[in-house]
C-alpha positions as a printed Julia matrix, in Angstrom:
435×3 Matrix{Float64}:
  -6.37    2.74  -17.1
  -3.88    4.95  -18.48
  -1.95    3.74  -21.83
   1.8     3.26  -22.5
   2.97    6.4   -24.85
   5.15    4.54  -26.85
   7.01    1.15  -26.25
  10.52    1.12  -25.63
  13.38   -0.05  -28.4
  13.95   -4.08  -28.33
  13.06   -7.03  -26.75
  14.9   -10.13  -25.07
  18.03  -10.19  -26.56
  17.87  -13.09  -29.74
  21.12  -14.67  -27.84
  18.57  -15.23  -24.79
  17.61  -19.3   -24.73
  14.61  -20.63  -22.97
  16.75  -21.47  -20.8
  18.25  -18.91  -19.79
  14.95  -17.1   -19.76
  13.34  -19.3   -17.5
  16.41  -18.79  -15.08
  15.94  -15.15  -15.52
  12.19  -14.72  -14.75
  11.89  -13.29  -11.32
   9.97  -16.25   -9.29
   6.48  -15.91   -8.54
   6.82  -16.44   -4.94
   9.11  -13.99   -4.82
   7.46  -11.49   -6.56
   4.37  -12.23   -4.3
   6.7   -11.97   -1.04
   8.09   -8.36   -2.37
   4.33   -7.52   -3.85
   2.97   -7.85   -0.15
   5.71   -6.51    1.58
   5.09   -2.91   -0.12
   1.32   -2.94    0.14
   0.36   -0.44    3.64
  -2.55   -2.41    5.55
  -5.87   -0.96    4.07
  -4.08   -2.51    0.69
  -3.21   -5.65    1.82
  -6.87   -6.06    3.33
  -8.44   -5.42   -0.13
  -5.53   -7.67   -2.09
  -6.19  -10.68    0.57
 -10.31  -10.35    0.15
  -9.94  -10.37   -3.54
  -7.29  -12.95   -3.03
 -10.13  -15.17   -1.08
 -12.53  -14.18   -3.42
 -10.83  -16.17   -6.16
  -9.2   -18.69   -5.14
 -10.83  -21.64   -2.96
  -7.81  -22.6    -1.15
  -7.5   -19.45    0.91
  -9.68  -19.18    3.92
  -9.8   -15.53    5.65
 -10.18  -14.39    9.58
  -9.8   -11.6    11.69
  -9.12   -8.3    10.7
  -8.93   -8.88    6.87
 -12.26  -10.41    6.79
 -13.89   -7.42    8.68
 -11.84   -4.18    8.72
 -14.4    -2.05    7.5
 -12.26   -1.18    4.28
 -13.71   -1.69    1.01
 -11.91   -3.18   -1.54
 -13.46   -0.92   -3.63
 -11.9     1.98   -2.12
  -8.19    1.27   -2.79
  -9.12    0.07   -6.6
 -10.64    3.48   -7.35
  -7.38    5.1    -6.25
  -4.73    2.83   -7.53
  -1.25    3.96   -6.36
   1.34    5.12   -8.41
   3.24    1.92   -8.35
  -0.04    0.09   -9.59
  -0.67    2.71  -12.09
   3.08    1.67  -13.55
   2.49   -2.23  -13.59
  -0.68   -1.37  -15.41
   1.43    0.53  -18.22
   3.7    -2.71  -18.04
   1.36   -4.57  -18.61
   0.33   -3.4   -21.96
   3.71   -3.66  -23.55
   4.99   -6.06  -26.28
   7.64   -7.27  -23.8
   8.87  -10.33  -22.82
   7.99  -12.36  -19.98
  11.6   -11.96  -18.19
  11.66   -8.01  -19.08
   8.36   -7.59  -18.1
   9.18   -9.54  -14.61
  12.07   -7.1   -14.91
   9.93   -3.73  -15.24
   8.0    -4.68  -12.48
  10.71   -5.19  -10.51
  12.09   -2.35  -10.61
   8.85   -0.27  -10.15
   8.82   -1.53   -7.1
  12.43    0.04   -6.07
  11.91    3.56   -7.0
  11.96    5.85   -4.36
   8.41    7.77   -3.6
   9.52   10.81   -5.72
   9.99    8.29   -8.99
  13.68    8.13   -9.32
  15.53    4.6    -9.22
  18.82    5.59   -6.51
  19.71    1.74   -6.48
  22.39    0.79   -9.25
  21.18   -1.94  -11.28
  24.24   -3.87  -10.82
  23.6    -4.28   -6.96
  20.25   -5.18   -7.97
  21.25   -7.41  -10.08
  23.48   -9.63   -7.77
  20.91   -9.2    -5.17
  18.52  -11.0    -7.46
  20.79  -13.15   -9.11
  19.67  -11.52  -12.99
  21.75  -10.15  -15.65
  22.53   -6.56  -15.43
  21.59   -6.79  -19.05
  18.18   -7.67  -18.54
  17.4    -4.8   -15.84
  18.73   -2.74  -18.28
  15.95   -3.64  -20.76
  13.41   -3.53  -18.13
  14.66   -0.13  -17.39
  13.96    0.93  -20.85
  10.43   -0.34  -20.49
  10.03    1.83  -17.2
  11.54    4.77  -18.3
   8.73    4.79  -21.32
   5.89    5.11  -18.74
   3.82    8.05  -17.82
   4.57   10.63  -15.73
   7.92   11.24  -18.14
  10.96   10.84  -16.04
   9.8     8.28  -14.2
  12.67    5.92  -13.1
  15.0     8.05  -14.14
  18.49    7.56  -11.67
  19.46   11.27  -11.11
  18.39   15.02  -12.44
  19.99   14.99  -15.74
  18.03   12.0   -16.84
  14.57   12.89  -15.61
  14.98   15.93  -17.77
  15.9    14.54  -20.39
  13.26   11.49  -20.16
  10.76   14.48  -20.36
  12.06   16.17  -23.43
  12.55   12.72  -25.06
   8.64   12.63  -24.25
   8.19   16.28  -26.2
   9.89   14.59  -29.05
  13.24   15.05  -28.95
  16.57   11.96  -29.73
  17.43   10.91  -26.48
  21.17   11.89  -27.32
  19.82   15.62  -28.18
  18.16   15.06  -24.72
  20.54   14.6   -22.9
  22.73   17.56  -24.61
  20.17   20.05  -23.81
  20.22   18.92  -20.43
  24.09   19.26  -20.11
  23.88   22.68  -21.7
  21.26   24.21  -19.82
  23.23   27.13  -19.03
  23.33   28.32  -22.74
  19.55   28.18  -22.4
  19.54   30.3   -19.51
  22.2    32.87  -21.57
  20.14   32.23  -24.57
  23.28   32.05  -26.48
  21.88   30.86  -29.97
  24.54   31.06  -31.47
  26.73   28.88  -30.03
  24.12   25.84  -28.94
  23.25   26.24  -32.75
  26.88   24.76  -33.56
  26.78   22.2   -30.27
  23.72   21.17  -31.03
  23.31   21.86  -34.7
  19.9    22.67  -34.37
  17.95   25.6   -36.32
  16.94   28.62  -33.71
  13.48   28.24  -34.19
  13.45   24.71  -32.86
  16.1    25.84  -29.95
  13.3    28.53  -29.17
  10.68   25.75  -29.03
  13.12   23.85  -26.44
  14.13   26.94  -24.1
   9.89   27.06  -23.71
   9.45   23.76  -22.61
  12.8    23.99  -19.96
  10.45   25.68  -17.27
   7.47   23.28  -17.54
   9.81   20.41  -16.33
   9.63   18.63  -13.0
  12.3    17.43  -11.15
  10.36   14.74   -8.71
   7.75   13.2   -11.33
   6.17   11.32   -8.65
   5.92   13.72   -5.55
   2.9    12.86   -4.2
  -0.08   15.13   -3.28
  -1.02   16.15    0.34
  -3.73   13.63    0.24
  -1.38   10.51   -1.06
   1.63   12.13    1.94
  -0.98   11.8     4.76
  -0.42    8.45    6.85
  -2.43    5.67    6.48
  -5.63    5.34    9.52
  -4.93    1.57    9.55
  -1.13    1.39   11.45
   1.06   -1.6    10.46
   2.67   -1.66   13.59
   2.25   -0.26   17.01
   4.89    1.46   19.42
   4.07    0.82   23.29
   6.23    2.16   25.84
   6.81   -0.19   29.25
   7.3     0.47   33.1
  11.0     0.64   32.59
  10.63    3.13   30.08
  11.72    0.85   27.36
   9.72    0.94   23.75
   8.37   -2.15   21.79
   7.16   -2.67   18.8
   4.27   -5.38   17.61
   2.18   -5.37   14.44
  -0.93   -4.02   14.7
  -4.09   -6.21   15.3
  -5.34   -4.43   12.2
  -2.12   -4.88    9.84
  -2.11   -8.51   10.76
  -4.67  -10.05    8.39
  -5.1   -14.17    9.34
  -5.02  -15.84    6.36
  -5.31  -19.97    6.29
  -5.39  -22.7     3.88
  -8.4   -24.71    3.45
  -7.73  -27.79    5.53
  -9.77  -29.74    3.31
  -8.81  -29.24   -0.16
  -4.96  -28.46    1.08
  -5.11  -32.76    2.01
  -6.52  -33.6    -1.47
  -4.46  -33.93   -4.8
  -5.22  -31.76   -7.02
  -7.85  -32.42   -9.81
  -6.45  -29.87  -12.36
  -3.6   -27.91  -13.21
  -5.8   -25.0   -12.78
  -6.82  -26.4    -8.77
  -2.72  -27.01   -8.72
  -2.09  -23.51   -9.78
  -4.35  -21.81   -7.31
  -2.94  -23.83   -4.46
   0.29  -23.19   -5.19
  -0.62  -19.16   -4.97
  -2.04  -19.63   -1.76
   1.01  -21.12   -0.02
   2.94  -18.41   -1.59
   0.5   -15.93   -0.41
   0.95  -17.89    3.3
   4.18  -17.32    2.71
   4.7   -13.87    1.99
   2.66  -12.57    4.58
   4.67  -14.19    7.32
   7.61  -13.04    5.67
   6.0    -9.23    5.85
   5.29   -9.25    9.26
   8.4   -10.22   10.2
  10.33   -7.69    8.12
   8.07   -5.14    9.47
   8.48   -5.94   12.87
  12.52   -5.99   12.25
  12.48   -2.61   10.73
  10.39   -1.25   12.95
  12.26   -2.31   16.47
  15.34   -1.06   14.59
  13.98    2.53   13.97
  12.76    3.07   17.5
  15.59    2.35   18.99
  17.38    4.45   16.13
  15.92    7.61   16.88
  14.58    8.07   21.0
  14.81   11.26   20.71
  13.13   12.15   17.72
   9.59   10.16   19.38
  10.75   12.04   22.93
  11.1    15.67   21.72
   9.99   16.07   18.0
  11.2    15.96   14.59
  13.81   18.81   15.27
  15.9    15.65   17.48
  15.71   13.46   14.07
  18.85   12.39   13.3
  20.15   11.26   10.07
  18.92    7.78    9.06
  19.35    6.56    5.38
  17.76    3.3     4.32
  21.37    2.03    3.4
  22.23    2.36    7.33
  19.22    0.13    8.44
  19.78   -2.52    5.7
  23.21   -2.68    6.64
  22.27   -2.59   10.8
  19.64   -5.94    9.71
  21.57   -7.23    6.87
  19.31   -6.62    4.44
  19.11   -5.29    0.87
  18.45   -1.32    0.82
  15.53   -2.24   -1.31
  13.76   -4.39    1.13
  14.07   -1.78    3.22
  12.63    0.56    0.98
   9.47   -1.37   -0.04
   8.59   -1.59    4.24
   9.1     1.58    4.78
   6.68    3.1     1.93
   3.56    4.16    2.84
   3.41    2.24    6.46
   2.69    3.7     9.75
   3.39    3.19   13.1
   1.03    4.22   16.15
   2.39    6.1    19.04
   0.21    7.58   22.09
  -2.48    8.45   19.66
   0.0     9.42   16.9
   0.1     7.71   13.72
   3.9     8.41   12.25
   4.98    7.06    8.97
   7.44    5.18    8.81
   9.47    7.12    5.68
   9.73    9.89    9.09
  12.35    8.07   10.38
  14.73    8.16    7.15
  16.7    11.58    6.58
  19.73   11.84    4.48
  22.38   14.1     6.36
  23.29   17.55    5.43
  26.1    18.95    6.95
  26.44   21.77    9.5
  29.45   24.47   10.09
  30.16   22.68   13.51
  28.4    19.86   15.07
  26.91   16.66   13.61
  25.11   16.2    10.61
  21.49   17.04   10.49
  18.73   15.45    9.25
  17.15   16.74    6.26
  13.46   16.12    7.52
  14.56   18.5    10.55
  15.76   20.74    8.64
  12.42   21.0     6.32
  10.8    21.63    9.72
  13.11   24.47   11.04
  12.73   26.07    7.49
   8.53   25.56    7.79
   8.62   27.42   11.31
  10.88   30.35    9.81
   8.11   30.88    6.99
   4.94   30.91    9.56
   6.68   33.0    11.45
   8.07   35.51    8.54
   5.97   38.9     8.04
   3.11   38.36    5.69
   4.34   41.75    3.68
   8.07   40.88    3.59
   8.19   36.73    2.99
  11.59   35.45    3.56
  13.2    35.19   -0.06
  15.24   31.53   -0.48
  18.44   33.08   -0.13
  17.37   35.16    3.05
  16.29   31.37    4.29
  19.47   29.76    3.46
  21.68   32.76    5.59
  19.06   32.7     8.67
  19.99   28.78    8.34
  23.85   29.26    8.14
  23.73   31.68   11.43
  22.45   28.58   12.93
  25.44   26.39   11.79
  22.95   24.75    8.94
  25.33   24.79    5.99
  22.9    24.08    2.91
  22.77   25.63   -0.45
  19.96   28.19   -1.85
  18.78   25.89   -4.39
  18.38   22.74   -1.8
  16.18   25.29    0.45
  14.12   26.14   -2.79
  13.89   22.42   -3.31
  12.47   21.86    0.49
  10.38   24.63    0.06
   8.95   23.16   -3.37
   8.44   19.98   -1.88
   6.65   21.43    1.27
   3.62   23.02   -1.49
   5.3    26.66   -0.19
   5.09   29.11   -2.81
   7.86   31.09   -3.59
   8.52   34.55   -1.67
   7.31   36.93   -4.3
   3.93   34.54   -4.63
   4.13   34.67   -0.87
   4.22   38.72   -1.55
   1.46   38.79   -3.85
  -0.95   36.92   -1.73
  -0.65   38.73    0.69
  -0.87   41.91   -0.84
  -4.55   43.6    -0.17
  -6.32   43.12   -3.36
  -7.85   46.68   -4.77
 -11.54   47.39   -4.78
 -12.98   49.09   -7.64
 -14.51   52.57   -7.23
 -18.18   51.99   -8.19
 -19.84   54.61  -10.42
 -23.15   55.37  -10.19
């Protein structure tokens, strides 16, 4: 388990009654309903077993109780967002800003950064802004540094505040970085009234930084084998969408003990979680099933013809086209998959963010990864495409993009850059043996 570097400033704010703390705690069953709606199916099979394993009111059967998936197998590779609730979890904090922290965990994006204003989250959960704020704070001091960071600037500077540095010296690096670049000493000695030496130490660091502290590896991009839902086309040509037999876990209550009092608070406890659990997984599969009948039908022509047909989709659109919260959508979509005549496509797939073109619609940025993949295959091994050579093969198609967002897609497609490209492909020398 990996420990919290250092434990953010504060705590519940004195002025904070029990009260008012107990109204700001995030309800269990609602926490439960949002925990299960962002676990993908092989995860929610291990959470229900262990789930059953514990508590007596809970009867399993079906797929859950026999998938074939260990529970063993998703504890040994705990995913990012359990690797942050574990961090959490060993602060000093507060029951509310802990609830909090957790909370917002949950509703960063899959590359680490929080894009959902804490004021809409806020009214969405009925919370002080205030008290996000604080669990904010408690996120932003987990590892990888930058994590829930809400743009560039700050996940740079959350990772130079993890080097050492104030967070307002941070954050003035970060708007300077151009004198770094110039390595004008001179003058970021008077902005920033720092000796050179430790302005030297800083412009080292400035290239080790990551702007996506949680892009996941190949392995962690792949789709899940077990589909939560399943696409099947009909006679008239019309697609549906069902969960899978294999994402739909039966869980029950104990008929039983469910028509007994219970004994002890700990017996009143347990049943309590179960109904929630009930609860929550009804809830999922009907949010998945929503989401999922509204992508289809969203994008024909991307599961027709390819990913070159996607068409921009943001998660803001489909909350908006189901009424509900962009952060709902968000926990669905991560990591879930959705089988297709054999295919298994993720469900993140169907989510682009426009970029504009010269003349025509908007494309979608997933599309235009694709059509910049293809150029690079198809580039001569001895003369790689350079980014800029990318970005003007792009434009003479109407693709209007800068260099730095192609570097960005190229970065976040694991392709080296064009002189690496060069170098790799360059026919290594073979020494001249002597005698």
């Amino acid at each position: 388990m990996m420990a919290p570097r250092r434990t953010p400033q504060g705590g519940v704010r004195q002025s904070l009654a029990p009260r008012l703390q107990q109204r700001t705690t995030l309800a269990p069953a609602m926490q439960t309903a949002l925990t299960l709606l962002r676990l993908p199916a092989a995860e929610l099979h291990a959470e229900l077993m262990r789930e059953a394993a514990d508590n007596p009111y809970i009867r399993l059967r079906g797929p859950a109780a026999g998938t074939g998936v260990a529970a063993d197998s998703v504890v040994a590779r705990p995913s990012a967002l359990d690797r942050l609730r574990a961090q959490i979890g060993e602060m000093p904090l507060a029951p509310p800003v802990r609830a909090a922290a957790e909370h917002l965990a949950a509703e960063l994006r899959e590359d680490g950064y929080l894009d959902t204003p804490l004021a809409e989250i806020a009214a969405a959960l009925g919370v002080p802004e205030a008290l996000l704020a604080e669990g904010l704070s408690a996120l932003q001091a987990c590892d990888p540094p930058g994590v829930g960071a809400r743009g560039l600037p700050e996940c740079l500077a959350l990772q130079l505040v993890d080097r050492g540095l104030a967070r307002a010296t941070a954050s003035a690096v970060v708007a300077d970085l151009e004198g770094f670049v110039a390595r004008d000493w001179r003058r970021l000695e008077a902005a920033l009234a720092l000796p050179r030496p430790e302005l030297e130490r800083i412009a080292a660091w400035l290239p080790t930084l990551v702007a996506h502290p949680l892009v996941p590896d190949a392995a962690q991009e792949a789709p899940a084998l077990v589909p939560d839902l399943v696409a099947e086309v009909g006679g008239d040509g019309a697609v549906s969408v069902r969960l899978a037999d294999a994402g739909r876990p039966m869980l029950r209550l104990d008929p039983r003990l469910m028509a007994e009092t219970p004994a002890t608070p700990e017996a009143a406890a347990a049943r309590a979680r179960a109904q929630a659990l009930l609860a929550g997984l009804r809830a999922r599969g009907a949010t998945l099933q929503r989401i999922g009948t509204w992508l289809v039908a969203a994008q024909p022509e991307y599961l027709a013809h390819g990913a070159e047909h996607l068409r921009p989709l943001t998660r803001r659109a489909v909350a908006a086209g189901l009424d509900l919260h962009p952060s709902t959508v968000g926990r669905a979509v991560a990591g879930k998959s959705l089988a297709l005549d054999g295919r298994l496509i993720p469900l993140s797939t169907f989510l682009s963010a426009p970029l504009p073109q010269s003349d025509g619609p908007a494309l979608a940025g997933f599309a235009v990864r694709r059509r910049i993949a293809r150029m690079i295959a198809a580039e001569p091994p001895h003369a790689p495409l350079s980014d800029e050579a990318l970005r003007r093969a792009l434009a003479a198609e109407g693709i209007d993009i800068a260099r730095r967002t192609v570097a960005k897609y190229r970065d976040w497609m694991r392709v080296p850059s064009s002189f690496r490209r060069r170098r790799s492909a360059r026919p290594r020398a073979t020494p001249s043996g002597r005698g």
